[in-house]
N, C-alpha and C positions, 0 to 999 in steps of 0.2 A: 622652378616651383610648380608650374604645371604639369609636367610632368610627371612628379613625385604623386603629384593628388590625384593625376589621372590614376596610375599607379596602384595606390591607396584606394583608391575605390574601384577599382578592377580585382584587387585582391581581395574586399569587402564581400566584392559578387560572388569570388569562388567559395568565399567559407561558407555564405547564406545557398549558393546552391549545393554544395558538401553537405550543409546542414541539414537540406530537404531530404536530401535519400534516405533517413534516418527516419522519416517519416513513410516513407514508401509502404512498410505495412500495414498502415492507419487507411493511408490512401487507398490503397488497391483492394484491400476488403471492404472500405466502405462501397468505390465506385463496382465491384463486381456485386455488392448484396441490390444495389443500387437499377443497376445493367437486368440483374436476372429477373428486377422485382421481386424478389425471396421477399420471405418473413421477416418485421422488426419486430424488436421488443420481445425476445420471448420471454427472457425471465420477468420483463413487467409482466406479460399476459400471464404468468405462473402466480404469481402475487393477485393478480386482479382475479382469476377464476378460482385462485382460493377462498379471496373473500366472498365469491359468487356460492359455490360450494357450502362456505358460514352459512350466508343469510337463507340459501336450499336447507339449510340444516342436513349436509351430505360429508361425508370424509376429504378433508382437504390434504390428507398426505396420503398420495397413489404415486407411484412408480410410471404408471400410467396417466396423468393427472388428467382429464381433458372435459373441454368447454365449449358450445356451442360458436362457431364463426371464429374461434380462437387457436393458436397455436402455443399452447403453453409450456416450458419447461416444467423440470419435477420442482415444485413448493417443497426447500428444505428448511425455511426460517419459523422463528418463533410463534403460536397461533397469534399471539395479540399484533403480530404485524400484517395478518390478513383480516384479523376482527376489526383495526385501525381503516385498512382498506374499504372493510364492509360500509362504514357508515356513512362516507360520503359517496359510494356506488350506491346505494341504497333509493339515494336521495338525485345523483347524477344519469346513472349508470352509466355501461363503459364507454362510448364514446366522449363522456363530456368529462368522464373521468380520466382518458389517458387526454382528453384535452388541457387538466393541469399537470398532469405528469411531464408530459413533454417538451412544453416551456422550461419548466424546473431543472428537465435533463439534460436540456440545453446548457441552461444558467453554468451549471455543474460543471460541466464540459470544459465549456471557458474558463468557468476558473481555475480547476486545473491547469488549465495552456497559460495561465496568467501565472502562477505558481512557479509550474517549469519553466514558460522562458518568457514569459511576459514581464514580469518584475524585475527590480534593479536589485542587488546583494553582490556576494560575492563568490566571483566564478562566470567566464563568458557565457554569454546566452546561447553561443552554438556549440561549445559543449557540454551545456545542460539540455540543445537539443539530440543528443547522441541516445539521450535513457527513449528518444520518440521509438527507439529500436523497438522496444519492449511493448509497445504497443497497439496491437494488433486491430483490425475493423473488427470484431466482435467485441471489443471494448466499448464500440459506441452501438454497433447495431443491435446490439441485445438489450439493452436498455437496462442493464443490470443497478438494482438498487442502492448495488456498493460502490458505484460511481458517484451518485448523489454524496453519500456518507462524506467517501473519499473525499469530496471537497468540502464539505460542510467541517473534516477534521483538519485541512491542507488551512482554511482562511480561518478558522481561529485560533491553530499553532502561528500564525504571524502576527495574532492577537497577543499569544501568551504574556506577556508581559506586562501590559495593562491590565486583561481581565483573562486571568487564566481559569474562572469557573467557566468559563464559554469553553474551552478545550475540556472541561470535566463532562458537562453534558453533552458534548459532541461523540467522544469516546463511549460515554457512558449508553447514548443511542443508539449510535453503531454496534454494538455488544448484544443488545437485543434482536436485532438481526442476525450479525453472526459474532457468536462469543468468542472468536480470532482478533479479533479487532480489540482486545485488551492488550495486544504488543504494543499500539501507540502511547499507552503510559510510559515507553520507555523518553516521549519528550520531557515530562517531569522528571524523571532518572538524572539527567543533561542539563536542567536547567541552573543558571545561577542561582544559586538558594542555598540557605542550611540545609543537612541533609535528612532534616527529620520534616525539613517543609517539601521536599523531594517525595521523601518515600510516604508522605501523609497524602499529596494530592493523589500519589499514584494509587495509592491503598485505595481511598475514597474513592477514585476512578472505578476500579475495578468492584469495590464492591456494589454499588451504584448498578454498574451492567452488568453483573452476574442476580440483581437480586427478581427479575422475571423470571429467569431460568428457573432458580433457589426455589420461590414462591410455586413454579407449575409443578417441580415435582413433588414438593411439599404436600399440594394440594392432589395431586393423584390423579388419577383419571385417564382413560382413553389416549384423549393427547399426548402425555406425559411418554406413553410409551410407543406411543405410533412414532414423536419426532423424534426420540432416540434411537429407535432401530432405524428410521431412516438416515439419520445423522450417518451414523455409525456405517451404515452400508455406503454412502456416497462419498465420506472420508476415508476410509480403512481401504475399499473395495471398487470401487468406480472412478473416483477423481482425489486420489489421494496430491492431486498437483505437482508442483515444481521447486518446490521449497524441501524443507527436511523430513517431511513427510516421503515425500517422491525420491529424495536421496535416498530412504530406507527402502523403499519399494525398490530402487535398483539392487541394491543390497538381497534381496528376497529376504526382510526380517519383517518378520510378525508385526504389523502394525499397528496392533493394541497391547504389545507385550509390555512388560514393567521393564524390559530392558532400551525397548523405544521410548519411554515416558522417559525412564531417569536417563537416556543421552539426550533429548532435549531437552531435558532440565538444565543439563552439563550446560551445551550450547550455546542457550538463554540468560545464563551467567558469565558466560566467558563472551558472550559477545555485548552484555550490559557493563562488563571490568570494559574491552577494549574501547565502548563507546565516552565513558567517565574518562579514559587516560587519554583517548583522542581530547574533548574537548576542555580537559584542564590543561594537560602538558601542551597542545598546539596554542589556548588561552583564549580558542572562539568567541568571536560575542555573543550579544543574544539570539539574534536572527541565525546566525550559522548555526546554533547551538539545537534550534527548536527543527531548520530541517534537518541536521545529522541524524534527530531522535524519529523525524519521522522514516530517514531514511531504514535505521536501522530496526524499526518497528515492524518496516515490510519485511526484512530480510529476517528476523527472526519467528514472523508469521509462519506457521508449520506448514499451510500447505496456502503456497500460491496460487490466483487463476490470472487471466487474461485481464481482467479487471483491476487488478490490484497493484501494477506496477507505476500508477501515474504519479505518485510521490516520492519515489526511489533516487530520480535523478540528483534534485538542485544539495540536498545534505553529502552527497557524494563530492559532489563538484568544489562544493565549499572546502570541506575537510582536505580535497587534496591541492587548492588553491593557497590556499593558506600554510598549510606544508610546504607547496613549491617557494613560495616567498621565504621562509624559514632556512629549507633545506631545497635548493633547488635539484641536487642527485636523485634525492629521496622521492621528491615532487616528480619530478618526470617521470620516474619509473611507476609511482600511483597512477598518475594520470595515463600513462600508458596502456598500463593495464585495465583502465576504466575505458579507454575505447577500445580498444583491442576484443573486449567481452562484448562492448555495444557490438562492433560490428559482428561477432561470433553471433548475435541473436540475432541481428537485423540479416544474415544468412538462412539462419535457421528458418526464422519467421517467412520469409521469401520464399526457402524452399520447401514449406509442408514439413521440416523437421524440428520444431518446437518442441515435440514429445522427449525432445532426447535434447536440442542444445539448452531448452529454458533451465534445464536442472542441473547442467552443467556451468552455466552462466551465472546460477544463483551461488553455486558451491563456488566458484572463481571466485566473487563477489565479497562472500565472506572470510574466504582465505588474502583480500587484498585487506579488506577491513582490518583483519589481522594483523598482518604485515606491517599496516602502515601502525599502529599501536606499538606494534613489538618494536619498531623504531624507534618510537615517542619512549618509550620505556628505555632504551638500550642506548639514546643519544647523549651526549657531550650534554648538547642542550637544554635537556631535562633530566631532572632527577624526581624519581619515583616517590623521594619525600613529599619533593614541595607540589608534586598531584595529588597526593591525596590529605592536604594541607590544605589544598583550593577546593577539594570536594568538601570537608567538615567545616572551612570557615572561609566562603567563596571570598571574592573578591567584589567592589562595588556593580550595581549593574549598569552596562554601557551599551 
């Protein structure tokens, strides 16, 4: 008997340090930004010298952006998110300013970690530590605002159930920042509901955080066309990402063309059908249900950064956990392929070559999502009726 437990927790040790390598590029960016004393935060410092820029009454969208004492990225977000900034620097200024930023970004951080493998659900927590691949030290040392979001949308999609108007402002905030961030409507898509209570949250989500946008162009002005040419230059042209945007860019296709727009529209629908047939035909609960939606909110995000992958993992794991129990053939070969890509990126990321494995990772990604659908469609097990039988009149919520 001892034996067996010495055993058992010998075996405990290898997965947990298996798990940590997965981590490795989290780690060795933070301790090299760390080691060289580099720069943090720059995209905060780009947010904070914009607001500095406001209250100078000077142009806050420059290619060049720059700030006394500061190192700032280029300011691509909406102005009211540096006029927001302006008022408590106003009154702080930036020291005492990035003194609550940084508590917050911390907060953020963790919860996250809490999300991915902190929390109990379904699917081990070491391989829900495999998506750590994806996450690289510029995730933390940049201080990116979309980390904050990122968690503020992660803790109350585990709300959703209770109070799903807390996921509608979360969404709805983050859209004001960057109007990408209307893919995570796709956890209302997913959730146990009618499907007129589905596609109402999602609606009102979206138009909620498109109506800044709506209102600055409406209203006209300087702004209005200073943050769309920049927009337009740093997505099209500079950082089209790693997601379908960056697929097209391998491609060489015009990345404002109407033929780019309507294949992601294609996409965005064939991957909201496979996410509706994953969680009726496998029968998810609530919890697996809200992060497959976050899952596939990233994955259908057009252009990914470094930032954006911390909620990727746990709805992955779920989906294919639950498939193995079902279909254990089926299940392996998901799950296979969901580490197989980890490690394809935790390579990548290692070696300086992200520009080229994260787009290929993300395309894998979605062609597994696929797969594992087209199964759920094409099995013994489920019939295509009674999916979408459970989408028009769900089942109780559990």
């Amino acid at each position: 008997m001892a034996d067996n437990t010495d055993a058992s927790k010998n075996a405990g040790w290898k997965v947990f340090a298996l798990s940590l390598l997965f981590w490795l590029p989290t780690l060795s960016g933070v301790i090299s930004r760390a080691i060289k004393q580099s720069n943090w935060f720059g995209d905060y410092q780009a947010v904070a010298c914009a607001a500095e820029k406001h209250l100078a009454g000077q142009p806050m969208y420059d290619v060049n952006l720059a700030c006394p004492d500061m190192h700032a990225a280029m300011y691509i977000y909406h102005p009211w998110v540096a006029q927001a900034f302006a008022y408590p620097l106003a009154e702080l200024g930036q020291r005492g300013l990035m003194m609550i930023y940084a508590p917050l970004f911390v907060l953020a951080v963790l919860s996250l970690l809490w999300i991915m493998i902190g929390r109990g659900g379904t699917g081990a927590r070491h391989r829900r530590a495999w998506f750590g691949a994806f996450i690289t030290g510029s995730a933390i040392y940049w201080g990116n605002v979309a980390v904050v979001l990122h968690a503020f949308i992660g803790v109350a999609a585990t709300i959703l159930r209770r109070w799903p108007i807390v996921l509608v402002f979360a969404i709805a905030l983050a859209m004001i920042v960057k109007p990408l961030f209307a893919t995570f409507a796709m956890v209302f898509l997913l959730a146990r509901w009618p499907l007129w209570k589905r596609i109402g949250y999602a609606v009102l989500t979206i138009l909620l955080g498109l109506a800044p946008a709506a209102y600055l162009f409406w209203q006209g002005g300087p702004y209005a066309e200073q943050w769309t040419e920049l927009v337009t230059y740093v997505i099209y042209e500079d950082r089209p990402g790693e997601a379908f945007l960056g697929w097209m860019s391998v491609l060489g296709a015009t990345m404002d063309s109407t033929a780019v727009k309507v294949g992601y529209l294609g996409y965005g629908v064939v991957m909201t059908l496979a996410g509706l047939t994953l969680a009726e035909g496998l029968e998810l609960n609530d919890d697996d249900r809200a992060l497959l939606g976050l899952s596939l909110g990233i994955l259908v995000n057009p252009r990914l950064m470094s930032q954006d992958y911390w909620l990727l993992g746990p709805g992955l794991i779920a989906m294919a956990s639950v498939l193995s129990a079902r279909a254990p053939g089926a299940g392996k070969w998901v799950m296979r392929a969901l580490l197989w890509l980890c490690v394809l990126v935790l390579v990548g990321n290692l070696a300086d070559l992200a520009d080229y494995t994260g787009r290929i990772v993300t395309f894998g990604l979605a062609l597994t999502v696929l797969g594992a659908a087209l199964w759920t469609v094409m099995s013994r097990h489920t019939k295509v009726s009674a999916v979408w039988s459970a989408v028009l009149a769900p089942a109780p919520q559990r």
